[in-house]
N, C-alpha and C positions, 0 to 999 in steps of 0.2 A: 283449625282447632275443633276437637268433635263438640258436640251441646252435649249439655249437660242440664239438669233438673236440681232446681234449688232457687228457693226463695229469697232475692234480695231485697233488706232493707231500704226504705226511701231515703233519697241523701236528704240531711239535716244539717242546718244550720250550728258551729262550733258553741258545746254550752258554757253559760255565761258564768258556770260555777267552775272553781279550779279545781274540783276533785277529780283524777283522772278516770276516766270508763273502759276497761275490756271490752270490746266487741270480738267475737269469731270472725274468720274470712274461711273462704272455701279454699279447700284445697288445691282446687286446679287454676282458676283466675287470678286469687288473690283476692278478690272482693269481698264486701263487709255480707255477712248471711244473717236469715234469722234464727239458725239454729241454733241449737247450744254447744261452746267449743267441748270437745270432749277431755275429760279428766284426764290431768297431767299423771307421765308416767313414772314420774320420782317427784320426791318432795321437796315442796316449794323452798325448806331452809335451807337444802343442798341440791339444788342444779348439780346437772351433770359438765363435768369442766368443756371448757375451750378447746382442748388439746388432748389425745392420747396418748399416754404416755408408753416409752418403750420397755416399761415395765411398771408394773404395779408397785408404788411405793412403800416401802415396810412399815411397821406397824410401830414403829416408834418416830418419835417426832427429835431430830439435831437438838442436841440440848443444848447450845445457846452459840445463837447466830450473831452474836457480841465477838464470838473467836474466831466464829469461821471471817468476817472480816476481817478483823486484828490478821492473819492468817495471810490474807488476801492484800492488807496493804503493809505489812512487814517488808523489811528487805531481807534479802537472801544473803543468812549470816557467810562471814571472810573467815579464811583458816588463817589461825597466828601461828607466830612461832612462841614456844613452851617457854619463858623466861629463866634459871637454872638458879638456884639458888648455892651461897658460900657460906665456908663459916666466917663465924663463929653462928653456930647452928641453934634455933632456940624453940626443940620441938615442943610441944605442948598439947594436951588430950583435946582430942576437937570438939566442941560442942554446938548446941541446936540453938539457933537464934533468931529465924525467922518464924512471926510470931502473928503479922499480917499484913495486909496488900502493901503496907507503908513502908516495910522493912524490905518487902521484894520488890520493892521498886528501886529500894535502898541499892540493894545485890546487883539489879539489872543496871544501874546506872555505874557500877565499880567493876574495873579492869580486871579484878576476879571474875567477873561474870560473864565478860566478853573473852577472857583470852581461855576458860575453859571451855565454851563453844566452838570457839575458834580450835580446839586442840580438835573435837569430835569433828570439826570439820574438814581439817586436817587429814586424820584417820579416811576420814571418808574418799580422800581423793587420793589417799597413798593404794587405797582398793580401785580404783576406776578402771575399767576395762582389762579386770584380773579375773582367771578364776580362782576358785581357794586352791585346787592343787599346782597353780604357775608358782616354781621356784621363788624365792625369798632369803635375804638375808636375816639369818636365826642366830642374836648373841647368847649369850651360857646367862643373859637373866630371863629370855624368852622361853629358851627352854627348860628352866626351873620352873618359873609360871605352870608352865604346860603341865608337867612335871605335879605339881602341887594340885594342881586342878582335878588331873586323872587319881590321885591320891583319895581326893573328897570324891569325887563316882565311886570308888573302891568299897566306902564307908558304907554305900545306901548296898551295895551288897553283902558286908556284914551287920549291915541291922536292919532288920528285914519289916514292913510294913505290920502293926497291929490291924486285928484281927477286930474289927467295927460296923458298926450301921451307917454311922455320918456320913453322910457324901463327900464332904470337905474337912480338912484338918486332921491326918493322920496323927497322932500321938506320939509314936517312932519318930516325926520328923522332931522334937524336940533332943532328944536322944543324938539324933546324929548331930542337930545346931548346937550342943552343948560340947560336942567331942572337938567342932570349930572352934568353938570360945576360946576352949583348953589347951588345945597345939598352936593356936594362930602364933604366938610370938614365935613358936619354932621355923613356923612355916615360913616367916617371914625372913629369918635366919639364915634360910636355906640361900639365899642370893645377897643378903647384905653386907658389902664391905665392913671390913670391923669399925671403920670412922663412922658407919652410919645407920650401926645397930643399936641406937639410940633413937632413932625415929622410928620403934617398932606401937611407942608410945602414940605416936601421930597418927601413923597408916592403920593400925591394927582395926581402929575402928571403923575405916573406910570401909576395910576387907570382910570384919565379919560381917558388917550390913548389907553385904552386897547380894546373898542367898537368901530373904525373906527374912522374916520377922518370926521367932519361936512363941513370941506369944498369942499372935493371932493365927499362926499356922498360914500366912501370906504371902504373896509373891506382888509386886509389880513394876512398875517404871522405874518409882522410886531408888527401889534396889537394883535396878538395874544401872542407874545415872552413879549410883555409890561404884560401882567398879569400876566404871568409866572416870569417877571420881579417885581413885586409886591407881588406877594406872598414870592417870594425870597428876598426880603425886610420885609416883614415882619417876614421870619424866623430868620431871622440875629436878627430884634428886640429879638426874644425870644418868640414872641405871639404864632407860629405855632411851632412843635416840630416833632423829627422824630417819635415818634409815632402815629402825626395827618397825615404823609403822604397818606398812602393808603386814608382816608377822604377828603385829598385835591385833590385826583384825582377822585374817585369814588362818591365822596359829591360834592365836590366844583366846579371843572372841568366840569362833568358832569353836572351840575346846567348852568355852565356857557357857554359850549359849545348850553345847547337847549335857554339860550336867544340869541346868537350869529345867529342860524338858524332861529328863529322868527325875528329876526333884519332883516336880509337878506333878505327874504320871501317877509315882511310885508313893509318895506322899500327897498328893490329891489338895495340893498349897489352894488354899483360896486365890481369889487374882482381886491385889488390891486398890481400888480405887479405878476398877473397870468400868468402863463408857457404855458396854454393852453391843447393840450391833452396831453404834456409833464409833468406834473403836478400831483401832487397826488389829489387835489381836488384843486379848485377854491379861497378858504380862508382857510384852516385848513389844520397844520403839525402835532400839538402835539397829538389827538385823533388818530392817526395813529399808533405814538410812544406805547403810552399808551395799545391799542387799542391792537396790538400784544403782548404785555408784559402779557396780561391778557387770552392769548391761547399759551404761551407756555406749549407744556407737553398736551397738550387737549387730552384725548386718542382720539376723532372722530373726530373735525374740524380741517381739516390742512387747509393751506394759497388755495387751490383749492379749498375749499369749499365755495368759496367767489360766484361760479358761481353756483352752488342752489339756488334758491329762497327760498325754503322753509325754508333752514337754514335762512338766512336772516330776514324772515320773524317774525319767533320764538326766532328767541335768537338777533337781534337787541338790544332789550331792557336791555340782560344781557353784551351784546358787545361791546367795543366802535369801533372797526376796521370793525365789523360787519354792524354795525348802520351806518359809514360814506361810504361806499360803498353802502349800499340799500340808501340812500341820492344822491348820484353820480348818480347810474342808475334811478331814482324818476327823474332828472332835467335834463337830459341829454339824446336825443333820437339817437338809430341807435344802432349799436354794439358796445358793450361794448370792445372789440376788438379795434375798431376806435377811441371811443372817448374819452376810456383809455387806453393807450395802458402802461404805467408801471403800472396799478394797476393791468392789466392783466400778464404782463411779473413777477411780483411778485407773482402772482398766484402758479408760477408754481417753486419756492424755495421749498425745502424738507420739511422743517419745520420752525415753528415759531421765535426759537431761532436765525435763521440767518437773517428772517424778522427784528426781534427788533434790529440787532444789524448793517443791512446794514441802515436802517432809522434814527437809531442815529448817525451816518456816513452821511448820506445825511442832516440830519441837523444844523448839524456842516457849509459842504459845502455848499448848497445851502441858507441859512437862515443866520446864524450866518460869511459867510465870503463872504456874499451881500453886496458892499456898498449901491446900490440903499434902502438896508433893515434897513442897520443897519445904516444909516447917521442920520434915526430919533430915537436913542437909547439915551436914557437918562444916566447921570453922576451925581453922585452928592457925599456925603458924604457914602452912605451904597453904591451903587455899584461906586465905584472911579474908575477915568480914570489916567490909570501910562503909561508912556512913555515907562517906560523900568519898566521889571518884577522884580516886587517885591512883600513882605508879607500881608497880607490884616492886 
């Protein structure tokens, strides 16, 4: 060891006082010196961590790690089969009934609550290792949906966006939600058996809820869970079946997911009831669900291959988890790192299968046991609201 110059301290006996004493040590031996240690280079209330991290943490802090357990020890919701309802038929306007935690816990514990999960879970594995353009069985009520859908895109190019400063809330978009209000019973017409165009009264308000809110000018989950909520009304009728599933995700969802993004765009929807970077996207759960379900098993795209462009770019079109991520980085600048930070930290899961199946798990939690979400959740004769659990 070379010498070195520096005055050490005499050793001294341990003091008899319990207040602890800083002493300096020399850099090179380790031993106690008489110098003075020199000024710390960050502040005492914030040490510099243990660990570096593989990225610099974003600037917002999970808002509430209550969920992300709940999250973490949920089970991974089972697909049911639709139950089908008979007559004597007894439709009725559906109304809002959850009102707080007490009533959604009400909901969570009634077979309405499990076996509509079970429906979206259903859907989700009728998509498993499909892309949207693998052939499909399409009945004549699939392709009315479809049909209906491209109808309402048609609208927002005859009523064209007002001319505004607002960043959010185009004014138009009322215009076009009002021309919904007014044709929905037609529209609903368009595929109902005459015995069962008496439930235009039941579904109608599923459907119009299902594009945003006219009077906040909003889009989010919520409305999105309503059409999810309406198609699950319409499979209880009988009209949809489980052979038209992969159709009603790959057909119908997907039809309905790109007027949802030209809605937004072209009317500038506020997004309601958004997490921020905490969030999967801004308005949409379900195309994420879906989205994975249709890369499990991929011999080449795992859940990391979200940060290639090029994949993105190419197979979007056959993706839906693909497609909503190049949407994220399209409207949202800086690193993707920061401004997503779970779509990034999901990147980095092994594989697909645990993707689809922690998302179904976070939709449960985050969406489905919301009251902010679920107080505007419709009740009525097909999805019934029970107190206490019982048989549909």
């Amino acid at each position: 060891m070379e010498p070195h110059d520096h005055q050490h301290s005499p050793p001294t006996s341990p003091p008899s006082s319990t207040t602890t004493t800083t002493s300096s040590t020399c850099c090179k031996c380790g031993g106690p010196t008489a110098f003075a240690a020199p000024p710390p280079t960050w502040s005492e209330i914030s040490p510099p961590p243990t660990y570096r991290p593989i990225r610099a943490p974003a600037i917002n802090i999970p808002p509430n790690n209550h969920s992300q357990q709940a999250i973490i020890l949920a089970p991974v919701p089972q697909s049911q089969k639709v139950p089908l309802v008979s007559p004597p038929y007894h439709f009725q306007i559906p109304t809002k009934i959850i009102q707080s935690p007490d009533d959604l816990r009400r909901f969570h514990d009634s077979d309405s609550c499990k076996n509509f999960l079970g429906f979206v879970v259903a859907l989700s594995e009728s998509i498993r290792c499909h892309k949207i353009s693998d052939p499909c069985h399409q009945s004549e009520t699939i392709n009315s949906i479809i049909s209906i859908l491209e109808t309402l895109t048609q609208w927002i190019e005859e009523i064209p966006p007002a001319q505004q400063t607002a960043r959010y809330g185009n004014l138009s978009y009322r215009t076009w939600h009002n021309r919904l209000t007014e044709t929905s019973d037609s529209l609903m017409l368009r595929f109902l058996p005459d015995d069962l165009q008496s439930a235009t009264i039941e579904i109608v308000p599923y459907f119009t809820d299902s594009f945003g809110n006219s009077s906040r000018i909003d889009y989010g989950t919520g409305h999105e869970t309503n059409f999810a909520a309406w198609l699950y009304c319409l499979t209880r009728l009988g009209l949809i079946k489980e052979e038209d599933y992969q159709a009603v995700v790959a057909r119908v969802f997907v039809k309905y997911l790109e007027l949802m993004r030209k809605l937004q765009s072209v009317y500038c929807l506020e997004p309601a009831g958004s997490h921020g970077v905490w969030g999967l996207d801004d308005y949409h759960f379900l195309p994420f669900i879906f989205g994975s379900s249709q890369l499990i098993d991929h011999r080449y795209m795992k859940p990391k291959s979200i940060h290639n462009q090029d994949i993105l770019d190419n197979f979007s079109n056959e993706y839906m988890y693909l497609a909503c991520v190049g949407f994220v980085k399209k409207v949202k600048k800086g690193l993707f790192a920061e401004h997503s930070p779970l779509l990034d930290d999901i990147s980095g899961v092994p594989n697909w299968n645990k993707v689809n199946s922690g998302l179904l798990k976070m939709y449960r939690v985050e969406v489905l046991e919301k009251v902010p979400i679920m107080q505007h959740f419709l009740f009525g004769w097909l999805i019934k609201w029970y107190s206490l659990c019982s048989s549909l």
